[in-house]
DOFI-478246 format. One record per residue (C-alpha): chain; x, y, z. Coordinates in pm, 1 decimal, decimal comma. Layout:
N
(A (X Y Z))
...
# end
This chain:
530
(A (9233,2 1195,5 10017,4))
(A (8894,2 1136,9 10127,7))
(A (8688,1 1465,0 10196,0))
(A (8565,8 1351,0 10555,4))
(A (8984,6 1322,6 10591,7))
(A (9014,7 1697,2 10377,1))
(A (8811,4 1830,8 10675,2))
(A (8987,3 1633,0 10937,4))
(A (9344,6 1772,9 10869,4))
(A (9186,9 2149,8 10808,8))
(A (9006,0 2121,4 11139,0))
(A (9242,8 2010,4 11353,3))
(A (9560,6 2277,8 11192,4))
(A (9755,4 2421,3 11345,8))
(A (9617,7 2777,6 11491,2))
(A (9983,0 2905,6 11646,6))
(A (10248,2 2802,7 11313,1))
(A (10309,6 2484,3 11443,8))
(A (10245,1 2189,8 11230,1))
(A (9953,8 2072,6 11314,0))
(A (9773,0 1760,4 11171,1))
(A (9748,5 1953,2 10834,5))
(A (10153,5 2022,1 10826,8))
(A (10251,4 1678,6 10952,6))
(A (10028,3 1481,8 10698,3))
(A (10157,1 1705,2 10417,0))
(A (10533,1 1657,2 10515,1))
(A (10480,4 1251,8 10552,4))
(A (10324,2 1264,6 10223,5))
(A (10634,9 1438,0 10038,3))
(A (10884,9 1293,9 10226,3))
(A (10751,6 880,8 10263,6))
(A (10780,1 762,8 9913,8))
(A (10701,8 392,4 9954,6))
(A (10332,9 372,8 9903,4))
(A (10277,5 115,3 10208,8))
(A (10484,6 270,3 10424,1))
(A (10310,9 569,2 10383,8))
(A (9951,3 428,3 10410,7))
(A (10092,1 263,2 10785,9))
(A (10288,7 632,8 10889,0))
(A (10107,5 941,9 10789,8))
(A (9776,3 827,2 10970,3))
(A (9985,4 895,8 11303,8))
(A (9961,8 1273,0 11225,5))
(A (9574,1 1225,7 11276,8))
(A (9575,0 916,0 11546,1))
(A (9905,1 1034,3 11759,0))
(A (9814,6 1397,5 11832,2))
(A (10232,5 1473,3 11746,9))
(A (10366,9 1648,7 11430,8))
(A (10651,2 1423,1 11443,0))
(A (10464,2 1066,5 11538,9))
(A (10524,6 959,6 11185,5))
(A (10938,2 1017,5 11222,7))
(A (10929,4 819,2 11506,6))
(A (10779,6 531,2 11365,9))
(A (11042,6 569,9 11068,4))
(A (11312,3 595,9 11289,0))
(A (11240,0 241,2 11447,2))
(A (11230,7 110,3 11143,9))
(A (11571,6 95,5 11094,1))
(A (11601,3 -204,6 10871,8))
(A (11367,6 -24,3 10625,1))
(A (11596,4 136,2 10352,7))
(A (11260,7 329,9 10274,6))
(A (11232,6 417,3 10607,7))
(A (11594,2 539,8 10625,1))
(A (11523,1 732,5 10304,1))
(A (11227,1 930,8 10408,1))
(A (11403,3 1049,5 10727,0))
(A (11680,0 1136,4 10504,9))
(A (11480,0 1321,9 10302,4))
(A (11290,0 1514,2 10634,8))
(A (11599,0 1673,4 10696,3))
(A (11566,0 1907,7 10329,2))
(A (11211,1 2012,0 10452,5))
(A (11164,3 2287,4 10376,1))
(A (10976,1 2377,4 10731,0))
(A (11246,0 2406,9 10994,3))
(A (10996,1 2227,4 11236,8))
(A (11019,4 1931,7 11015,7))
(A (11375,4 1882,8 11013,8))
(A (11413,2 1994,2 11352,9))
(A (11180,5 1704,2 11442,9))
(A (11386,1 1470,7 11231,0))
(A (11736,1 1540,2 11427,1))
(A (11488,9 1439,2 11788,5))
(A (11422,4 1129,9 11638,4))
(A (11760,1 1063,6 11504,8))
(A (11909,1 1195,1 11812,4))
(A (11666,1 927,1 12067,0))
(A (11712,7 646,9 11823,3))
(A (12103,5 711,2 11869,2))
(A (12105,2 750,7 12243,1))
(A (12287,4 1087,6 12167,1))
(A (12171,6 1441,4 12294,6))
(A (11989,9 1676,0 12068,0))
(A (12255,0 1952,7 12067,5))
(A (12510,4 1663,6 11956,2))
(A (12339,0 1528,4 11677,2))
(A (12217,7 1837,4 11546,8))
(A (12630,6 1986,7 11564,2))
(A (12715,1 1643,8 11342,9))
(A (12488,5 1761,5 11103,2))
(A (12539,8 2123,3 11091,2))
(A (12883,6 2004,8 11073,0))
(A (12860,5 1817,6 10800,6))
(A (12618,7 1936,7 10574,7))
(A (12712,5 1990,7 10185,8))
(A (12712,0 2341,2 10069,1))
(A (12405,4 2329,1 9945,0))
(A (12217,5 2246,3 10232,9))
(A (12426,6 2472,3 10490,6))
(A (12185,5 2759,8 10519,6))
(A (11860,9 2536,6 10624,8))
(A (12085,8 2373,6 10856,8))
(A (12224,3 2694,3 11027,7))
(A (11830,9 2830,8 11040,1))
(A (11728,8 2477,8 11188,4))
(A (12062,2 2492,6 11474,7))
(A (11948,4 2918,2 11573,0))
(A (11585,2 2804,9 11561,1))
(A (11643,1 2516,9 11777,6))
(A (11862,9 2689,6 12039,8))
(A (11600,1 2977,3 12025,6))
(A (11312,3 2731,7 12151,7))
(A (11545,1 2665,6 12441,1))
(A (11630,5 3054,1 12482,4))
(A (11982,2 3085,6 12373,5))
(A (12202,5 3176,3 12083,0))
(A (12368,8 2822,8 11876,0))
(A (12729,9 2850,3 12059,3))
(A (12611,1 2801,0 12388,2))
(A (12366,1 2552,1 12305,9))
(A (12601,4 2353,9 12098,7))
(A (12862,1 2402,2 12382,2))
(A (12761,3 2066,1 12539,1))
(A (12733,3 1911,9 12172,2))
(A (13044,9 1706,2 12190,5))
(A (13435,4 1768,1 11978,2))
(A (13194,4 1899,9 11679,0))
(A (13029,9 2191,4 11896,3))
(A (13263,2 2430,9 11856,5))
(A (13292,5 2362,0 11455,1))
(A (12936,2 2376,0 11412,1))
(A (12859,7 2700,8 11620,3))
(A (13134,2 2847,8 11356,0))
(A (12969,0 2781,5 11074,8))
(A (12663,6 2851,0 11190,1))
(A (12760,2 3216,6 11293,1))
(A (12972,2 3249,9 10984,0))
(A (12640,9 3256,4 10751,5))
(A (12416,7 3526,0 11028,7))
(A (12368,5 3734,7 10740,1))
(A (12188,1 3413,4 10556,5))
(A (12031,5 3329,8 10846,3))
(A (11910,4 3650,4 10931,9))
(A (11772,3 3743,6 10601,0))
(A (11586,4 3385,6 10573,7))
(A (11392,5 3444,5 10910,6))
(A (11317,6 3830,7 10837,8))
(A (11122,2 3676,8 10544,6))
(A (10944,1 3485,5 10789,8))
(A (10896,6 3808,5 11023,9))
(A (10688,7 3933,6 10705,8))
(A (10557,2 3639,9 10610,6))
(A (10165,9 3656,9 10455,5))
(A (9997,2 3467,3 10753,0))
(A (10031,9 3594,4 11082,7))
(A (10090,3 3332,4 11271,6))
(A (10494,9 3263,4 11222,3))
(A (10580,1 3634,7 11222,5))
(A (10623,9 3715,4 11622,6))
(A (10821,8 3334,0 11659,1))
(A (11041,9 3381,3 11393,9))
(A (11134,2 3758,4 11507,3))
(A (11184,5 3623,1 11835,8))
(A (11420,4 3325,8 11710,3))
(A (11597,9 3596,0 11497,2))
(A (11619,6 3811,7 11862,2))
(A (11783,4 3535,6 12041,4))
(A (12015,0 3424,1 11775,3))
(A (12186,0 3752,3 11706,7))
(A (12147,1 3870,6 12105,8))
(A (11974,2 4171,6 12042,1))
(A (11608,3 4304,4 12127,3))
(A (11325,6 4185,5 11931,5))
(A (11227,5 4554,2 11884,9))
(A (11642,1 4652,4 11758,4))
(A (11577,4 4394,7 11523,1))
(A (11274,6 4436,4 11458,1))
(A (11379,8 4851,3 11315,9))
(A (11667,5 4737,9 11127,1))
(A (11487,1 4519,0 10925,5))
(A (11211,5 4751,2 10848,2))
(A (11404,6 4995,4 10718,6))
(A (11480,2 4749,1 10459,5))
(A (11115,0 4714,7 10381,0))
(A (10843,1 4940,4 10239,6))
(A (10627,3 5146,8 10506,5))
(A (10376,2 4952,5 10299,9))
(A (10472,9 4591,7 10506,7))
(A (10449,8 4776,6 10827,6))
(A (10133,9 4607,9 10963,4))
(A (10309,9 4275,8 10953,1))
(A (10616,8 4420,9 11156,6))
(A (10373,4 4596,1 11408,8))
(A (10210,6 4204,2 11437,1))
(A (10501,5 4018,5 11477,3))
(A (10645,7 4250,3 11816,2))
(A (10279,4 4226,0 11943,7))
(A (10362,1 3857,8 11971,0))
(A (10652,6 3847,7 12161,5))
(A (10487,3 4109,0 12375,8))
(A (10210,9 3883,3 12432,8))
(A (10471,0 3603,8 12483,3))
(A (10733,7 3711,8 12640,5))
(A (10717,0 4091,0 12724,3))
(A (10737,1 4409,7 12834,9))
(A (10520,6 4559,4 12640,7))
(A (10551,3 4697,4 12284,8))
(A (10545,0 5060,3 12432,7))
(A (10821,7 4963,5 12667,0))
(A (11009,4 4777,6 12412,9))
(A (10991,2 5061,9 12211,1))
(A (11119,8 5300,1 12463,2))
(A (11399,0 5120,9 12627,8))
(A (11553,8 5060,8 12275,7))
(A (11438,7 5397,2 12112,1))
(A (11771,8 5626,3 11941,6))
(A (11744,6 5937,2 11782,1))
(A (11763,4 5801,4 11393,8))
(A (11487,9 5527,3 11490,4))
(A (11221,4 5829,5 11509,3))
(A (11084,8 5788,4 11151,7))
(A (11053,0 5369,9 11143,6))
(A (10882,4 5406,3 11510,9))
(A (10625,7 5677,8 11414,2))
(A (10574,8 5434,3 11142,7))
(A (10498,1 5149,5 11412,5))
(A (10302,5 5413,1 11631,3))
(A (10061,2 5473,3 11299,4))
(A (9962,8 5113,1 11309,9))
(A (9933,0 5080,5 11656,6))
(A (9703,6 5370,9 11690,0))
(A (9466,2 5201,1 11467,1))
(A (9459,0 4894,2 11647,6))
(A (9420,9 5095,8 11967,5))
(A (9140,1 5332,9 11877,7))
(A (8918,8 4946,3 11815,3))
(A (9023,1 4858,4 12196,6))
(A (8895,9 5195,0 12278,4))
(A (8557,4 5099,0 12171,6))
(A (8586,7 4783,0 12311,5))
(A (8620,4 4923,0 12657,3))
(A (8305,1 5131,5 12585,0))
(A (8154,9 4801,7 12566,6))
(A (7826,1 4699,9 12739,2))
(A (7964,6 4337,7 12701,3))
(A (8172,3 4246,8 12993,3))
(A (8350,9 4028,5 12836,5))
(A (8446,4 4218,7 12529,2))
(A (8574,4 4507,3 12754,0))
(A (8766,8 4228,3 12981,6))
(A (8887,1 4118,5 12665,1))
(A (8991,7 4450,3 12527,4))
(A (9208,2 4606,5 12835,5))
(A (9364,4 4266,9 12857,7))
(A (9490,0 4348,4 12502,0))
(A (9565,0 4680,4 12602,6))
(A (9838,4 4583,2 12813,8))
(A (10020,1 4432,0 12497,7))
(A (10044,2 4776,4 12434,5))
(A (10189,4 4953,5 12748,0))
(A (10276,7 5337,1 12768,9))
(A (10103,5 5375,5 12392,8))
(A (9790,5 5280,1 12580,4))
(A (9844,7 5463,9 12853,8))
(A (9543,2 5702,3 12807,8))
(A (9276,3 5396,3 12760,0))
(A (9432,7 5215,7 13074,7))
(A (9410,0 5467,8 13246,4))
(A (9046,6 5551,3 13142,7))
(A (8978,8 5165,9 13254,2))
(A (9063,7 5255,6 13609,1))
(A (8698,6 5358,9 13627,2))
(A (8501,2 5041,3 13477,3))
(A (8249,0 4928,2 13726,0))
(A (8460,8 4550,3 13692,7))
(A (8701,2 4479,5 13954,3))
(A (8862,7 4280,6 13694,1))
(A (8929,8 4520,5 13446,0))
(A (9016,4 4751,3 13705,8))
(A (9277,6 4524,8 13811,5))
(A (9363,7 4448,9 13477,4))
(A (9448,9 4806,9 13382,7))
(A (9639,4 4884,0 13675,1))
(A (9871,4 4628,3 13602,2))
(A (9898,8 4749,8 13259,1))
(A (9985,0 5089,6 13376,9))
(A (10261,2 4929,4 13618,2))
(A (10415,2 4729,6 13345,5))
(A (10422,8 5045,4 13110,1))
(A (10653,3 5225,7 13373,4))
(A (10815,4 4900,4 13402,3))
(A (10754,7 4914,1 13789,1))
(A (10563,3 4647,8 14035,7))
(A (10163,7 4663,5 14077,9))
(A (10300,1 4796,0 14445,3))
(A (10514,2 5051,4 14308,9))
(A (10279,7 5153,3 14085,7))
(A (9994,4 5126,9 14352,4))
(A (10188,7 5271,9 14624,0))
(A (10289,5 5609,6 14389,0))
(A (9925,7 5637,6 14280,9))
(A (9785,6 5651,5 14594,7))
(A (10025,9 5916,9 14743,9))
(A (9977,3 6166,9 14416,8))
(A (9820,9 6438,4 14497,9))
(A (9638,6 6518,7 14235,3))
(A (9436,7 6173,8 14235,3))
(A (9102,4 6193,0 14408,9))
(A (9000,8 5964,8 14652,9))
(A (8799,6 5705,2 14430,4))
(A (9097,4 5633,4 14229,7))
(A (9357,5 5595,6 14497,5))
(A (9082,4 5324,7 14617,5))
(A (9171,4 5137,1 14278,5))
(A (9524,4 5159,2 14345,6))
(A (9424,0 4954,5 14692,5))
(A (9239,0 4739,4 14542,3))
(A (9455,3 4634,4 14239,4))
(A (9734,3 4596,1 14458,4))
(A (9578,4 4439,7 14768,1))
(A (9571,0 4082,0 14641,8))
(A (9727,0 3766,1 14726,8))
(A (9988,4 3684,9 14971,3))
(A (10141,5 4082,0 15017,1))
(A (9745,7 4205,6 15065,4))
(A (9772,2 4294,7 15420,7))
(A (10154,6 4372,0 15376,8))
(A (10086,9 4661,8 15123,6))
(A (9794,7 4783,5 15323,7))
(A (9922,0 4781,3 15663,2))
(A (10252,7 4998,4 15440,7))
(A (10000,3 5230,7 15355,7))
(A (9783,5 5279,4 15624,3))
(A (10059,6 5368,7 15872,7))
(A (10233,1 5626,4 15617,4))
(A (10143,8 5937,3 15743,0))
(A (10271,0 6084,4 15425,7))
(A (9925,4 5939,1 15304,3))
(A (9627,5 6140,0 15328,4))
(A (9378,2 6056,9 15582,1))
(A (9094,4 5932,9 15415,4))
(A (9340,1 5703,4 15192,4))
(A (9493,7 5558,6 15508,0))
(A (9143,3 5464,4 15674,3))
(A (9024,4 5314,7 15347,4))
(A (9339,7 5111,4 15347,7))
(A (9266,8 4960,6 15712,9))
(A (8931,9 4900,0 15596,7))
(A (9021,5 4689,9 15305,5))
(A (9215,4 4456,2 15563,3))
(A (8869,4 4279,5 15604,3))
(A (8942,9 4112,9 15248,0))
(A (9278,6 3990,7 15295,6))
(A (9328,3 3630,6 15447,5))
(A (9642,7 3652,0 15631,2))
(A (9663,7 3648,9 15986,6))
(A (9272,0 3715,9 16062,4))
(A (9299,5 3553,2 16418,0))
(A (9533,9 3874,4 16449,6))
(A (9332,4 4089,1 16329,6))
(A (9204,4 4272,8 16666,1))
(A (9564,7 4307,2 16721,4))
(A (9663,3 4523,4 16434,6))
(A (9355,8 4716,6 16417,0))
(A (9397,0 4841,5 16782,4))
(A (9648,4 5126,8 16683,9))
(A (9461,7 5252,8 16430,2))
(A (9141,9 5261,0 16617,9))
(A (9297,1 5517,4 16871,0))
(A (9427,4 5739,0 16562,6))
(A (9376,2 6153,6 16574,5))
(A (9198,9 6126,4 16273,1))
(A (8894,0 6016,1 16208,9))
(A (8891,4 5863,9 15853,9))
(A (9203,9 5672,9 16007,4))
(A (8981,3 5535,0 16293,7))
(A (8681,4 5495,3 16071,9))
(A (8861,0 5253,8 15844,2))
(A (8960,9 5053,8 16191,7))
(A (8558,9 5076,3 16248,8))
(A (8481,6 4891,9 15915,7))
(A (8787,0 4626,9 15929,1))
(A (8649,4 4495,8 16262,2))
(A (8273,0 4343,1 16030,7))
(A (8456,4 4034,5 16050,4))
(A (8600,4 3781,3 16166,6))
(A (8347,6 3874,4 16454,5))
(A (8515,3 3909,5 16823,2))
(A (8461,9 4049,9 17160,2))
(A (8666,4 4271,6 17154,3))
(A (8575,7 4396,2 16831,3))
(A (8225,3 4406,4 16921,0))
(A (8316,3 4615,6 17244,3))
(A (8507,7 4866,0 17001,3))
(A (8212,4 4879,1 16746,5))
(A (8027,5 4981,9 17067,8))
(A (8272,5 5254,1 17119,2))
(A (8285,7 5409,1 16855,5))
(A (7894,0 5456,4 16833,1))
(A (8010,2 5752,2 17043,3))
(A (8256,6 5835,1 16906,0))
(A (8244,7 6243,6 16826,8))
(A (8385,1 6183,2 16433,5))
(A (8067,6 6139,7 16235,0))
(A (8249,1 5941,4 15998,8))
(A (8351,9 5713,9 16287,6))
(A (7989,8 5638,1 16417,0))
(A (7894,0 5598,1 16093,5))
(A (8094,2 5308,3 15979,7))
(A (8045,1 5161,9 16371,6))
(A (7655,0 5182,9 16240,8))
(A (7750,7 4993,3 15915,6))
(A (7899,3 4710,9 16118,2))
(A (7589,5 4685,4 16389,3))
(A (7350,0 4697,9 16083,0))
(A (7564,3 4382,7 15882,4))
(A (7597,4 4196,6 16206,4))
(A (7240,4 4265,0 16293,2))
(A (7359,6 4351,4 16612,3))
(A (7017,3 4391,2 16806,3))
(A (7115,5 4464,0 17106,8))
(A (7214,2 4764,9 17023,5))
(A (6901,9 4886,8 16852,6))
(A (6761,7 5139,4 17100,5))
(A (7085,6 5338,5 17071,6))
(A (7089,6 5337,3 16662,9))
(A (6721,4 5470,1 16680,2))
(A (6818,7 5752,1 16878,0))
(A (7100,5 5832,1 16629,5))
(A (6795,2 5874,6 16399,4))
(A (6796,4 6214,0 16530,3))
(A (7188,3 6264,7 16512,6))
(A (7302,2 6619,5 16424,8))
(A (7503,3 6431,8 16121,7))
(A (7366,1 6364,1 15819,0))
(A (7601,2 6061,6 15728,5))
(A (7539,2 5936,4 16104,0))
(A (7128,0 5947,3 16067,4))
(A (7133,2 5796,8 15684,7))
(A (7355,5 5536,3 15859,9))
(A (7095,2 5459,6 16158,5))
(A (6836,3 5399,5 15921,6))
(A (7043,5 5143,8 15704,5))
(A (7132,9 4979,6 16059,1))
(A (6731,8 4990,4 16121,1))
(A (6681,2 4836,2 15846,5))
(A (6864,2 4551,0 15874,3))
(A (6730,0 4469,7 16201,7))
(A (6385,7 4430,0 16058,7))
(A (6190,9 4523,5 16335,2))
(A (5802,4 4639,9 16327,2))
(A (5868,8 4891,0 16626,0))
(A (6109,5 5092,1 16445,3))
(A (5848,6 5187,0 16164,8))
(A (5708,9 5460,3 16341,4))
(A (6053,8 5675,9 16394,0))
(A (6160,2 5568,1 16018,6))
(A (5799,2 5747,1 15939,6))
(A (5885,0 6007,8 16097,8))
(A (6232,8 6043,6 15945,5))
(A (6072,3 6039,8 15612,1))
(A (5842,2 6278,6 15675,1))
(A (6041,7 6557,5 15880,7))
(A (6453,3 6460,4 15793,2))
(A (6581,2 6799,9 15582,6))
(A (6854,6 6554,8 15414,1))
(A (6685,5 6416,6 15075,0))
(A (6938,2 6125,9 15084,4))
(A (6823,5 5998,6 15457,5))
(A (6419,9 6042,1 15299,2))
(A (6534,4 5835,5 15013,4))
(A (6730,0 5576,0 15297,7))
(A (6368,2 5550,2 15502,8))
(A (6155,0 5544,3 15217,5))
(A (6402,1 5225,3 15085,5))
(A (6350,4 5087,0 15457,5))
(A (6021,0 5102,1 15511,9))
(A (5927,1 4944,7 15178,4))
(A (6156,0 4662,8 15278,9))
(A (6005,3 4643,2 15631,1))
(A (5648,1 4654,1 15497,7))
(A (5332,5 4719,4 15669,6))
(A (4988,6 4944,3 15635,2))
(A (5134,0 5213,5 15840,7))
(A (5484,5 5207,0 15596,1))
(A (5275,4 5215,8 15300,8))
(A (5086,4 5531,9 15459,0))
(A (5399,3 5707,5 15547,1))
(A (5485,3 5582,4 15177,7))
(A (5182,9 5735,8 15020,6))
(A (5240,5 6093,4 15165,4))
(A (5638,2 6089,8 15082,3))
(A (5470,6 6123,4 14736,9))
(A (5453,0 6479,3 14753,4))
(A (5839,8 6472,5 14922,1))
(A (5977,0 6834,9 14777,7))
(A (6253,3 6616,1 14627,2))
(A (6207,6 6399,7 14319,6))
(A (6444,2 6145,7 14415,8))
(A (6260,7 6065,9 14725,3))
(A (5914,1 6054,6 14510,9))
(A (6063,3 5818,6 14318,5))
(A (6200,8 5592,3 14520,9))
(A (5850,3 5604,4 14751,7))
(A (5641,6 5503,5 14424,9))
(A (5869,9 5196,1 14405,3))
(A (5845,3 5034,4 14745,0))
(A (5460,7 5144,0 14725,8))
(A (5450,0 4875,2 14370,6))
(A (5676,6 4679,3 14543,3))
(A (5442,9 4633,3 14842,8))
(A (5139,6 4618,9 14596,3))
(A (4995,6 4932,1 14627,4))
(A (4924,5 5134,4 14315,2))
(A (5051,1 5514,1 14338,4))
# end
């Protein structure tokens, strides 16, 4: 073999246990003996793209006694894939279905040879999810016969794909414990314990791999599987598991820590893999500044409790020991997709909620798509609700889509008595740059409410307007809130001027850091040097 071939077939193998270009050349090559033959066949594993492109061109050569031999010979592979792929071809060539040609040759396989073929027939039935006697059930007079034998030597077939569950590279362990799952018609993780305690605690790391994989594949998670299938005598082999799990979740740990967004995406994606074992890390990825692994985690956390993201949500949200930041990533994670305004409009109108949760639910209706034409119409109840984080939340939903009669209740509630509710009505003027309104937001500059008057000035902002740089001055100078002086002094550096820079320069001896800081900034920013 050529070396620009060598690094052909090694690039292009396999990653997931398949065969690959590597596995396909090397079976053509031990299996074609003919020397032409084998120079036209095997370069299919490399042109085709298909493990088994070189069977098929065997199998229409029909005439070919080599031809006829090699296939022959495919079916003692020692790689279940390979003879698997053998029966396909034998089984199109014939015009017969797959189950039927593969219960002809379970059926009628020597002695020697019965135990590959049994471990080919559960293998096969496992791709397509089932046990061999209902996939052979549709195999023809020899279905029934086959299925028997096949069953008759579990013990054989069992211990042959355990090996395989431990097997030295990673990559065939979770498949073949998942074959061996489906075959016998038990849980990957009840087989998975009876065959370690077989095994030295020494091989555990392999065990702990292969259940990872079908977690990955095919869930719940390995917590979960863990849990549902946990007895009493299983305590020792799944402390054993829980050792090498611990490792492996102490890594993802740091991962989260992560300043690379990707690596901590990465990591709580993992994480889930892991359910209820990783419940503290999930949990701790609630907080991450990314939606996405916000999201992520939630989900995780569901799964691990084996409930819905709106179960899960819906619970989180009404426990009473969660503050209110995290009950807003319960909204969030579950307020996606077609049941967004669904599961918020559920949530929002429990009065079992708290307050503040139920307002921030109406406000998140702004970011779901259903129905927005509507959406006047559902926010009117909540806009005449006795409380005021309820009618707040109604306040903030009506930003958009933009309407008259939203505008005329964003008007409304600029008087409304609730700071909280004038505030967000200010948040939706400011966005909207709702002018018209201006003179009344500058006289809420002088609002008895701190949240209303640090609101005002964001709204004043917005508007950009030279005549409001006077009363934003004057704010700075004379507001005893530190966090309105640190709004103005942000607003007037973004509004500009000789007279903001002067109001600028004097904030500089503000009794509050904060505001000092933020005053030396827009003074740089508007090219002044402190």
């Amino acid at each position: 073999m050529s070396p620009t071939l060598l690094l052909l077939l090694l690039l292009t193998a396999s990653p997931t246990g398949g065969q690959g270009t590597a596995g396909c050349w090397t079976a053509c090559q031990r299996h074609v003996r003919d020397q032409d033959l084998r120079g036209r066949v095997c370069r299919l594993c490399i042109t085709a793209g298909r493990g088994d492109a070189w069977m098929e061109a065997l199998a229409g050569a029909k005439a070919d006694p080599h031809a006829q031999a090699a296939l022959r010979s495919a079916l003692t592979d020692p790689d279940w894939r390979v003879r698997w792929g053998a029966l396909r071809v034998q089984a199109r060539g014939s015009g017969q279905s797959e189950p039927r040609t593969l219960a002809d040759w379970v059926a009628e396989a020597p002695a020697a040879d019965e135990v590959a073929a049994c471990v080919t027939a559960a293998r096969a039935a496992a791709l397509s999810g089932q046990s061999t006697a209902p996939f052979l059930k549709e195999a023809g007079a020899r279905g029934p016969e086959a299925a028997a034998r096949v069953w008759g030597r579990r013990d054989a077939v069992r211990q042959v794909l355990e090996v395989e569950v431990y097997a030295e590279a990673p990559a065939p362990r979770g498949e073949a414990l998942l074959h061996l799952a489906t075959f016998l018609g038990q849980s990957p993780a009840r087989v998975l314990l009876a065959a370690m305690a077989r095994r030295p605690e020494s091989a555990d790391a392999a065990a702990a791999s292969a259940l990872l994989w079908v977690a990955d594949k095919r869930g719940p998670s390995v917590g979960r599987m863990l849990l549902l299938e946990a007895r009493p005598e299983d305590q020792l082999l799944i402390n054993r598991l829980f050792a090498v799990y611990s490792t492996q979740l102490e890594a993802l740990g740091k991962g989260l820590a992560s300043s690379d967004l990707t690596e901590r995406r990465g990591a709580v994606q993992t994480l889930r893999q892991y359910g209820p074992l990783a419940r503290k890390e999930l949990e701790r990825a609630l907080s991450d500044s990314d939606a996405v692994v916000r999201r992520t985690a939630a989900r995780g956390l569901a799964e691990s409790e084996g409930l819905t993201l709106e179960e899960a949500a819906a619970r989180g949200i009404r426990e009473a020991s969660a503050d209110r930041a995290r009950r807003r990533v319960w909204m969030e994670a579950a307020a996606v997709g077609t049941g967004c305004e669904d599961f918020l409009l559920a949530m929002a109108r429990d009065t079992g909620v708290d307050a503040a949760s139920r307002g921030d639910a109406v406000a998140a209706l702004v970011d779901c798509d259903a129905r927005r034409g509507e959406r006047f119409e559902l926010l009117s109840p909540f806009l005449r609700d006795a409380q005021a984080p309820v009618r707040a939340g109604a306040v903030r939903a009506l930003a958009m889509p933009r309407s008259r009669l939203g505008d005329e209740a964003v008007a409304a509630a600029l008087e409304d008595p609730a700071p909280e509710v004038a505030a967000a009505a200010l948040r939706v003027v400011g966005e909207q740059r709702q002018k018209h309104h201006a003179d009344t937001v500058v006289a809420l500059l002088t609002s008895t409410s701190a949240e209303v008057r640090e609101a005002a000035v964001r709204a004043v902002e917005r508007f950009g307007r030279a005549q409001d740089i006077k009363p934003l001055a004057q704010v700075l100078q004379t507001d005893p809130t530190a966090a309105v002086r640190v709004a103005a002094a942000e607003a007037l550096g973004a509004l500009g001027g000789p007279f903001a820079a002067s109001a600028l320069s004097q904030a500089l001896k503000d009794s509050d850091a904060h505001v000092q800081h933020v005053a030396r900034r827009n003074l740089a920013r508007l090219g002044f040097s402190p």
